[in-house]
C-alpha positions as CSV (number, residue, x, y, z in Angstrom):
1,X,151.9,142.7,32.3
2,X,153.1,141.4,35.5
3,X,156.1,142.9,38.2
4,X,159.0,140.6,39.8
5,X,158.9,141.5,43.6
6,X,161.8,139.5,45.1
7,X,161.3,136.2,43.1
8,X,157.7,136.4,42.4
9,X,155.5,137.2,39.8
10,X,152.5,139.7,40.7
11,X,149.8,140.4,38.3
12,X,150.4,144.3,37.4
13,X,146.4,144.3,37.6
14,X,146.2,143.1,41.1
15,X,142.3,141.4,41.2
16,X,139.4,142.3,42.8
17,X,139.9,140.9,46.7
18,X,136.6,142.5,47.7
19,X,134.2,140.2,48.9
20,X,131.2,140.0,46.1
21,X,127.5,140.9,47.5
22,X,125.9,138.5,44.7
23,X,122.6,137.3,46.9
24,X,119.6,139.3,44.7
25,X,119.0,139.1,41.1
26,X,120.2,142.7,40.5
27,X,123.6,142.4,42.1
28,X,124.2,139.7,39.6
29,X,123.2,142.3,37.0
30,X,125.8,144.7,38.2
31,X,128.1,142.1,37.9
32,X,127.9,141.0,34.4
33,X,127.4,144.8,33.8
34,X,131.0,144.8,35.2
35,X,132.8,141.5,33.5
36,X,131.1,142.8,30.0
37,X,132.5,146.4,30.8
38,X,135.8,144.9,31.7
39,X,135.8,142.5,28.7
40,X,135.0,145.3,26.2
41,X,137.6,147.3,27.6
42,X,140.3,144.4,27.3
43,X,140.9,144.1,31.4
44,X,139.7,140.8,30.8
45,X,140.0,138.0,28.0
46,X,136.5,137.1,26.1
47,X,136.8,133.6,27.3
48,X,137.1,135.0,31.1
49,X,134.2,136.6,30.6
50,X,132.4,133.7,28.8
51,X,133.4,132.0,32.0
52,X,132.4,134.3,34.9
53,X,128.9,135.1,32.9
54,X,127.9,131.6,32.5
55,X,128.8,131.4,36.8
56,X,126.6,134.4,37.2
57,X,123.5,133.2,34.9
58,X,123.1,129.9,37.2
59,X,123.7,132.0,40.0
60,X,121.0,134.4,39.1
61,X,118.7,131.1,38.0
62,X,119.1,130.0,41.9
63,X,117.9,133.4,43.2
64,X,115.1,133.6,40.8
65,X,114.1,130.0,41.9
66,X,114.8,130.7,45.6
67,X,112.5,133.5,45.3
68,X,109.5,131.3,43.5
69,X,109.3,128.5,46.0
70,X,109.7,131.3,49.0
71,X,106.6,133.0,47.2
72,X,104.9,129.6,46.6
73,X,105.4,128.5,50.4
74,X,104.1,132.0,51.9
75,X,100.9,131.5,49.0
76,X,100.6,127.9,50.4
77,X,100.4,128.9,54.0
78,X,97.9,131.9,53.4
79,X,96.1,129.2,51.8
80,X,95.9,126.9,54.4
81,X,95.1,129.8,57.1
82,X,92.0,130.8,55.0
83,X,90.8,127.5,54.9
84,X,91.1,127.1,58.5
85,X,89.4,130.2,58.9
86,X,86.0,128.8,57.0
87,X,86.2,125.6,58.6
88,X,86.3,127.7,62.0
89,X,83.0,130.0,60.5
90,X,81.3,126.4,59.2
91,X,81.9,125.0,62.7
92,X,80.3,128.2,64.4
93,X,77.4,128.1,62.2
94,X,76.8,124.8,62.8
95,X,76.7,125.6,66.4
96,X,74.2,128.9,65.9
97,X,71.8,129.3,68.7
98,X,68.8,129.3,66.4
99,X,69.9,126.5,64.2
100,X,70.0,124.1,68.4
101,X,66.8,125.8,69.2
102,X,65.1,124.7,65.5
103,X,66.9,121.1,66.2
104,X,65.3,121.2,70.0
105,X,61.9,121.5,68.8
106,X,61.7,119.1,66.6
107,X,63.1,116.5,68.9
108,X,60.5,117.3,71.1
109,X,58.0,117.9,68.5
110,X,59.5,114.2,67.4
111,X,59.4,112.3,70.7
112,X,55.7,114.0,71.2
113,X,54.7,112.1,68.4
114,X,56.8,108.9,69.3
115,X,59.5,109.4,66.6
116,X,63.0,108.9,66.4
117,X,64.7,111.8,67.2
118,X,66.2,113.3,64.0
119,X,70.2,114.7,62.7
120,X,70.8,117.8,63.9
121,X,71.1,120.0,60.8
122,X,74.0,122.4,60.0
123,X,72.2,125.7,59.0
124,X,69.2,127.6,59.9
125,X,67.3,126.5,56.5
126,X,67.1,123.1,56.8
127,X,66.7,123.0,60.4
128,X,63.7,125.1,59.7
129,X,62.5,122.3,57.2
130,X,63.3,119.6,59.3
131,X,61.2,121.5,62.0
132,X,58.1,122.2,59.6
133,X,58.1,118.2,58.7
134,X,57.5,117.3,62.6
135,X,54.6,119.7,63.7
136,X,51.3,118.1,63.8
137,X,48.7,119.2,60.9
């Protein structure tokens, strides 16, 4: 039903002018809670609906995918802080005070014995080992 004001034709049902809040998946929901409420009541034709719902499902496919890659870039940098984290431990092991003092000794142990002097190792262990190969019998 429409209303002649002065010449012109005004719906009687005057739409929504209100700006829509449609930026998380469950405003969407209230939305197509409203155009199926609206369509089952006869405020709005079935293919209005049709329309407006097949807007709101891509809409609501954008958010959801907005939402993955946000939660795959935040898993992706956690990542890449934990692994900068070990290399930072492996790096400070590497530098342990025991693991130079092991390497010391058998450079001297080495050059006592007129031997090249060997690769520092990376961890007490094989530095150990390395040591234990140099000393004299």
């Amino acid at each position: 039903m429409t209303k002649a004001v002065e010449g012109e034709l005004i719906p009687a049902n005057p739409v929504r002018s209100t700006r829509l809040r449609l930026g998380s998946i469950r405003e969407v929901r209230r939305e197509l809670q409203k155009v199926y409420e609206d369509a089952k009541a006869g405020r709005m034709s079935t293919q209005d609906a049709g329309r407006l719902t097949y807007i709101l499902q891509a809409l609501a496919g954008m958010i959801r995918d907005s939402d993955l890659e946000e939660r795959i870039k935040k898993l992706s940098n956690n990542m890449s802080k934990n692994l900068e984290t070990r290399i930072e431990r492996l790096e400070s092991l590497a530098n342990d005070p025991l693991t130079s003092f092991f390497h010391e000794l058998t450079v001297r142990f080495a050059a006592s014995q007129n031997m090249p002097a060997p690769d520092k190792q990376h961890d007490v262990d094989n530095a150990l080992k390395q040591l234990a190969g140099y000393l004299p019998n």
